[in-house]
Structures are given as C-alpha cells and as structure tokens.
C-alpha positions in Angstrom: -188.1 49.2 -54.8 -186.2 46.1 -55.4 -183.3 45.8 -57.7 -183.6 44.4 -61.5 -180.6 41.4 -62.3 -178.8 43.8 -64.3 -178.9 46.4 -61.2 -177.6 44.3 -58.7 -175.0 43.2 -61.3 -173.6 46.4 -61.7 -173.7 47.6 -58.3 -171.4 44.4 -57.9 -169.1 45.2 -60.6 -168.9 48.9 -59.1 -168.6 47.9 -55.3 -165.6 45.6 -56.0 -164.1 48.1 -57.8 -164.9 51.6 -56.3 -164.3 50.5 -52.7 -162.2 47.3 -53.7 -158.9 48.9 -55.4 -158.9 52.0 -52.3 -158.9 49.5 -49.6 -156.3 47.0 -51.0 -154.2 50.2 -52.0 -154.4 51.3 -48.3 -152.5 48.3 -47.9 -149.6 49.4 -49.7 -150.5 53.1 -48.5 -150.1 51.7 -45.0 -146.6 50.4 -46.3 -145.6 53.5 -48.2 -146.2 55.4 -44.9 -144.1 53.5 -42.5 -141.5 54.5 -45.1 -141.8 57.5 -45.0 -143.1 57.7 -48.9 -145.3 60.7 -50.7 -148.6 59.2 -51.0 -150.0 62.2 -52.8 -150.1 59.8 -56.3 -152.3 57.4 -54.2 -155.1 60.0 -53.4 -155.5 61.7 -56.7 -155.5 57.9 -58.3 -158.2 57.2 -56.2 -160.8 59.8 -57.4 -160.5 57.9 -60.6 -162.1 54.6 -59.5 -165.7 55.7 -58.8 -166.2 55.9 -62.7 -164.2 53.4 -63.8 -166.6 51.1 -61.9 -169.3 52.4 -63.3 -167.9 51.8 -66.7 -166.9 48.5 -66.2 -170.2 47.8 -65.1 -172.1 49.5 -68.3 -169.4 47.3 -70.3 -170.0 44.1 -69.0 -174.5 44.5 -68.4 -175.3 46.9 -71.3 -174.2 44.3 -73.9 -176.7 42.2 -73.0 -179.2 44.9 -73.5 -177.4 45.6 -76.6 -177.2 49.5 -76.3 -174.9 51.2 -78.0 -172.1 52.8 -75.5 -170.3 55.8 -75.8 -167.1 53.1 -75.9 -164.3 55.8 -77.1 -164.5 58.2 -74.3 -165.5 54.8 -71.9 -162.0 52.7 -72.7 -159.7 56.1 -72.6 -161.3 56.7 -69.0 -160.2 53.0 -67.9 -157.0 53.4 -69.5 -156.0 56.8 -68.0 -157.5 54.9 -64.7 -154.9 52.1 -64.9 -151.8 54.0 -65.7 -152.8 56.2 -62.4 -153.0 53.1 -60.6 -149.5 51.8 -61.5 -147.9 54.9 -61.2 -149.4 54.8 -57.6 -148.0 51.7 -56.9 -144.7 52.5 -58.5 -144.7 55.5 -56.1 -144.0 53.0 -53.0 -142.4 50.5 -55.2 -139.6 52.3 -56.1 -139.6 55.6 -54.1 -138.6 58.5 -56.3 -139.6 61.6 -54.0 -142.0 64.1 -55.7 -141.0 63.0 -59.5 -143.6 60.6 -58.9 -146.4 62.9 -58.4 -145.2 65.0 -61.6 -145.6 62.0 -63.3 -149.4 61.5 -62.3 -150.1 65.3 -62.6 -148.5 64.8 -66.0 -150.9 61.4 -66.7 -153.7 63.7 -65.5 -153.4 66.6 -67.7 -152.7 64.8 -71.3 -155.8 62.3 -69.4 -158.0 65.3 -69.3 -157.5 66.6 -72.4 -157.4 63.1 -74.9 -160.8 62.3 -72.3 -162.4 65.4 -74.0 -161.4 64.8 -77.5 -162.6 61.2 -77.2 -166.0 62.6 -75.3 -166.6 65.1 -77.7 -166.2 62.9 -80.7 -168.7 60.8 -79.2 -172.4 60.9 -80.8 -174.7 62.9 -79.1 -177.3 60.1 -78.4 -174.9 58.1 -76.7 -173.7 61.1 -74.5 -176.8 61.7 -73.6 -177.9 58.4 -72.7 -175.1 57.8 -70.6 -175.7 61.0 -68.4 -172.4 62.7 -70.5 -174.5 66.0 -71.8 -174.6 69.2 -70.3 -178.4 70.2 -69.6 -180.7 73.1 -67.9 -177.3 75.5 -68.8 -179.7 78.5 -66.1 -179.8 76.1 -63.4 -177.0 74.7 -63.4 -175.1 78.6 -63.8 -177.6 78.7 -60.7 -176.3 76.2 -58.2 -172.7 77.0 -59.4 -172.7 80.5 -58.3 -174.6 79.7 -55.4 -172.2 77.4 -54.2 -169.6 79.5 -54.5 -171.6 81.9 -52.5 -172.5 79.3 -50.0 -168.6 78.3 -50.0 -167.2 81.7 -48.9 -169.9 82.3 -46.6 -169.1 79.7 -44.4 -165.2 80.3 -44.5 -166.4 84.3 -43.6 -168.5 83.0 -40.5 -165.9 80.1 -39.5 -163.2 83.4 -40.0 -165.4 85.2 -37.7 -166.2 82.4 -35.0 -162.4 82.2 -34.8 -161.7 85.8 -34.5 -160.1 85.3 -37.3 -162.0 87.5 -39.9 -159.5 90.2 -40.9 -158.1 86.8 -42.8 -161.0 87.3 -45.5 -159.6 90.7 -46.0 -155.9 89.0 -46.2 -157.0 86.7 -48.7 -159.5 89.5 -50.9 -156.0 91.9 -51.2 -153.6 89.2 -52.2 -152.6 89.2 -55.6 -152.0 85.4 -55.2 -156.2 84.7 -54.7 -156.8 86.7 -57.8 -154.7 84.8 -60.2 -155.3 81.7 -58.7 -158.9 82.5 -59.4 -158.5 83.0 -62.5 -156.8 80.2 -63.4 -159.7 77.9 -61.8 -161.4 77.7 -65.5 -159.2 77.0 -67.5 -157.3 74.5 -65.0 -160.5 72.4 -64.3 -160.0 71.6 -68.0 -156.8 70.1 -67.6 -157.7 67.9 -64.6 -161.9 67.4 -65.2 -161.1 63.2 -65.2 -160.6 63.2 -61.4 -163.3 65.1 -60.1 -165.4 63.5 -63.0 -164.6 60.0 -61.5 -165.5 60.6 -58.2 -169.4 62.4 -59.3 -169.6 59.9 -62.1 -169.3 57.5 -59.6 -171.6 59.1 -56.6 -174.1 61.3 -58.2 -174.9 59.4 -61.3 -174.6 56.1 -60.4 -175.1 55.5 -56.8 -177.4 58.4 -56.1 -180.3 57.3 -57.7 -179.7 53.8 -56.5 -180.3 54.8 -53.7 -182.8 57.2 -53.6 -184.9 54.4 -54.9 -184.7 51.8 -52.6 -184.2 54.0 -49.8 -186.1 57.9 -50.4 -184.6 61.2 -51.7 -183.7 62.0 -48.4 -182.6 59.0 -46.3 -180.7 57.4 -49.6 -178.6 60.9 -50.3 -178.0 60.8 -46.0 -177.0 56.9 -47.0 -174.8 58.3 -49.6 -173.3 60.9 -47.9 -172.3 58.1 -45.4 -170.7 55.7 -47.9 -168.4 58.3 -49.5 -167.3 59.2 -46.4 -166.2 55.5 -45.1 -164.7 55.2 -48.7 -162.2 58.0 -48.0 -160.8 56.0 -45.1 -157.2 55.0 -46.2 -156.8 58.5 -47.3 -157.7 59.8 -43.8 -156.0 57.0 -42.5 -152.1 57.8 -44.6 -152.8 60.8 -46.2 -155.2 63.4 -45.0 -154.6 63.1 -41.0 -152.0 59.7 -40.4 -151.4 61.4 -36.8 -155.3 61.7 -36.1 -156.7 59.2 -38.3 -160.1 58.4 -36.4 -160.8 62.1 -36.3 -160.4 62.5 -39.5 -163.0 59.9 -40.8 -165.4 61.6 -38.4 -164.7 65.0 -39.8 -165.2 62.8 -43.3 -168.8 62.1 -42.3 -169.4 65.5 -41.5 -168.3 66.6 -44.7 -169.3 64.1 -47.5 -173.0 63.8 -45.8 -173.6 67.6 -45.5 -171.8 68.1 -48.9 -173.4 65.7 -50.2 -177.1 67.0 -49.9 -176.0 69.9 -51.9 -174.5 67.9 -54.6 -177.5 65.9 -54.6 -179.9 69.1 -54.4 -177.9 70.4 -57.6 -177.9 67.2 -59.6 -181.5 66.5 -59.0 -182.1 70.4 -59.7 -180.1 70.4 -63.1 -180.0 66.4 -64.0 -176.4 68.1 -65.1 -173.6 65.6 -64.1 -171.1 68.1 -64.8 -172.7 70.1 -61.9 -171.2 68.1 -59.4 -167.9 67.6 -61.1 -167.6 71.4 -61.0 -168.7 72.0 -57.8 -166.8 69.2 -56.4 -163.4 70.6 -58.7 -164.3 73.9 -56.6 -164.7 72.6 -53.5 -160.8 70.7 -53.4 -159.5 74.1 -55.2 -160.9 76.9 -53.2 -158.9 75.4 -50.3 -155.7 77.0 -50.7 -157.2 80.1 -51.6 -159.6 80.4 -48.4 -156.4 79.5 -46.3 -153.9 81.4 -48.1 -151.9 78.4 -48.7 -150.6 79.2 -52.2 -149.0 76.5 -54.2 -149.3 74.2 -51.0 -150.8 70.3 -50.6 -153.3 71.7 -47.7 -155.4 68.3 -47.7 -151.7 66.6 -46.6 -150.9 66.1 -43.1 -153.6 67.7 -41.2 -154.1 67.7 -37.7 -158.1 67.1 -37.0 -158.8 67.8 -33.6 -161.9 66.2 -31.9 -163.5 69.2 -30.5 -163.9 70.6 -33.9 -165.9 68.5 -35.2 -169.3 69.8 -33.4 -168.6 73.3 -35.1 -168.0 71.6 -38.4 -171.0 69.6 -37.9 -172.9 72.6 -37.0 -171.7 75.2 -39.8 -171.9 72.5 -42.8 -175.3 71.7 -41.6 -176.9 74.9 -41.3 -174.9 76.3 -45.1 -175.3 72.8 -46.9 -177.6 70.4 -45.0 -180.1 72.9 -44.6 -181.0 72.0 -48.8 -182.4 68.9 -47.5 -185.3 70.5 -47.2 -185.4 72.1 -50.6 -188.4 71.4 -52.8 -186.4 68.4 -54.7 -186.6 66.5 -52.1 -190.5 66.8 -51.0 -191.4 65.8 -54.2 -194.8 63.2 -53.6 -194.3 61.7 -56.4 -190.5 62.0 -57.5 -189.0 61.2 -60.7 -185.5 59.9 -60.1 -183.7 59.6 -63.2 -182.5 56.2 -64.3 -179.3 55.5 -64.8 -178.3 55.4 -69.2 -182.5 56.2 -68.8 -181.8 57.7 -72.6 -181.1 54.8 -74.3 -184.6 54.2 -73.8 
C-alpha cells in the first residue's frame, strides 16, 4: 500500500527529527567522549525525540485536515523535549561532572508529572484519537505480567547457561531487589515522558507504517531493524565506546527480537501505554537482574562478539518466538491508523 501526501509528509517531518537530532548529537557525543565527558544526559535526551517527531508532524499535517489536537499535553512534550536537548549539549559545552545529569533527571521528573496534568486535562476525544487512552485494561494486565514472566525467565536460563544460577537466588534474598521493586510503580510515574517518546515514536507511529506497506511480520522485523541502527551513537559513546561495532550488533539482536513482542502486545491491546511500560520495565529490571543497585549498568559495557549467537538464540526462542502469535496470521488484518479516531 502506497503512502497518502499527508503520510509521506509526516514520515518526513519524523525522519528528520527522530534519526536527525541523534546523529548530529553523536557529533558532539563523539566530542564529549574524547574529553572524557558524562554522556549519560545525551542518552536519556534521546528517548525523547521519537515523539517529538511525531508531534511535529501531527502539528504541521493535521491542520490541514483541521482536527482538533490534543495541543496542551502535545506543546509541553516538545518543550520538556528541547530543554533535554540543551541541557545535553550544555553537558559537553561546559562540563560540570554529574550535576549535569541531576539537572536532566530533575527536567525529567517535574517533565513527567506537568506531562500528566496537561494529558489528563485533555478531552477525551482527542486522547483517544491520538492513540493517548488506555484500552482492553485484561489484555493489556495480560502481556504486562507475561512480560515480566518472559523477562525473568530468560535471565534464570542465561543464569543457568552460565553456571551462574545460584545469582537468581542472590538477587530473590536481597532486600535491595524488593524495594527496588516496589518502587518500579510509582517511579515509572515520575519518568513515563522518556519511555513514552521512544513507543510513541516506534509503536504508534512507525509500526503501522510499516506493517502496511511492508506485512505484519516483515514491517515489525523492518522495525526492529531501524530502532536498532537508531541507537548507534549511543552504542558508539555510551553504551560500549570500547566495542562499539559489537554493540550495534547486540542492538539488532535486541530491538528486532524485542520488538516482536512489543508489536505482539500493541497489536494485542491497541494500548500505547503497553509498550511504554514494558519498555520502562525492560531498562529498570536491569539493575535488579544484575544486582547492580543504584548503578548506570547500560554505561560502559564491554560486548563481546561471541556473545552475540547466545543472545540471538535466547531472545529469539523467549521474544521472537511471538511472531508466530495469532496477530500476526491475521488474512485479513486490521492495522490501526494512526489519529484513526478523529475519524
């Protein structure tokens, strides 16, 4: 299926800015590593700009259409957006050590919480039409707890692969994994407009774009391969800077085999806030799973080559497999426009 005018507009509007600001940044990521600079402000700024290209997009095309926009929540998003992109660059700019990063934690936190007010406030026709409601409350409880399920599965049987699986007892005794579990809900609160940019940008947007043009299947693999090339100057300065290349492979691995189950839960729900979650529990459950308390585990990693084929292996066979979950055999599938309920 071909693309309307107004389609390939915004898919414009969101390229340049989804893929444009992360790749000139690496420039000054590149820069801000060679001095020896804490890029942490650059990766969490990042998440933002998935949505904010979407929004852009539905602010410059839907006024031809005249539709009626959830604006309020829409501008505070691109605001909170740009003051996370200057504080990024004022991070290399003028090097300040880790006050930086309070600073964007800070931006991120009174972000999260005006976001809400603004959302909330927001009629519920245009929530709704923008893909901004919660919907299908059983399945969507469904592929939460099942991802979590999934989730520690996989760490039990890489645990146990290792010889490593008295560490699932380690972490199940500590006192540390308990309160940091129970602070997950009421923390993803405080930080939803990161995790919410990303899925905003992947899952509602750029998913059934897509699946359109390309099939359920082959256009979430398609996906799955353009998030991962879009985390590149993270891999590249932040996640792995002394293993860089084996880190965007390990990328792959991850954001296609991820993102099947994503897809499987958004097209099982047509819940944006699925994704958001799951993708909020996904970054989180890290330190618990490595008993990393309190620590930046996504900083600095060392990605060997030869892990990749178990990664590839385990991620498939616990998250890939979904691909051949009844959403995506449908004959005749029904994939949800994008602001389909201003319709």
């Amino acid at each position: 299926m071909k693309y309307t005018r107004i389609q390939k507009k915004q898919l414009l509007i969101y390229i340049l800015v989804a893929y444009g600001i992360p790749y000139l940044m690496g420039f000054l990521m590149w820069y801000g590593y060679g001095q020896g600079t804490d890029l942490s402000a650059f990766a969490n700024a990042q998440m933002m700009y998935p949505a904010a290209g979407v929004i852009l997009a539905f602010l410059v095309t839907k006024r031809e259409e005249e539709i009626q926009l959830p604006k309020r929540f829409f501008i505070t998003y691109l605001v909170i957006t740009a003051v996370m992109l200057l504080l990024s660059i004022a991070s290399v700019v003028v090097p300040m050590g880790t006050l930086w990063m309070g600073m964007i934690s800070s931006a991120i936190i009174v972000g999260s919480i005006i976001a809400w007010i603004m959302l909330l406030t927001e009629k519920k026709e245009k929530r709704k039409a923008f893909g901004l409601r919660a919907a299908r409350w059983k399945s969507s409880l469904f592929c939460i707890l099942l991802f979590v399920v999934l989730y520690f599965a996989r760490t039990a049987i890489a645990y146990a692969l290792g010889g490593q699986i008295s560490m699932m007892g380690d972490i199940f005794t500590s006192r540390n994994t308990w309160i940091m579990l129970a602070v997950l809900p009421v923390n993803f609160f405080l930080v939803f407009v990161a995790f919410f940019g990303e899925e905003y940008g992947w899952r509602y947007f750029l998913q059934p774009m897509l699946q359109k043009r390309f099939g359920l299947r082959a256009g979430v693999i398609l996906l799955g391969v353009l998030w991962g090339i879009w985390h590149l100057p993270i891999n590249f300065f932040y996640y792995s800077p002394g293993s860089g290349l084996a880190s965007a492979a390990g990328q792959q691995i991850t954001c296609i085999t991820l993102g099947i189950f994503f897809a499987y839960a958004y097209m099982k729900t047509q819940n944006i806030w699925v994704p958001v979650i799951l993708h909020y529990l996904n970054n989180n459950l890290v330190p618990i799973i490595t008993a990393s308390y309190g620590a930046d585990v996504l900083q600095n990693q060392q990605t060997s080559w030869s892990a990749l084929l178990p990664a590839l292996l385990l991620n498939g066979l616990v998250f890939g497999f979904f691909l051949l979950a009844k959403e995506f055999r449908k004959k005749d599938p029904k994939v949800q426009e994008i602001g389909e309920g201003e319709r």
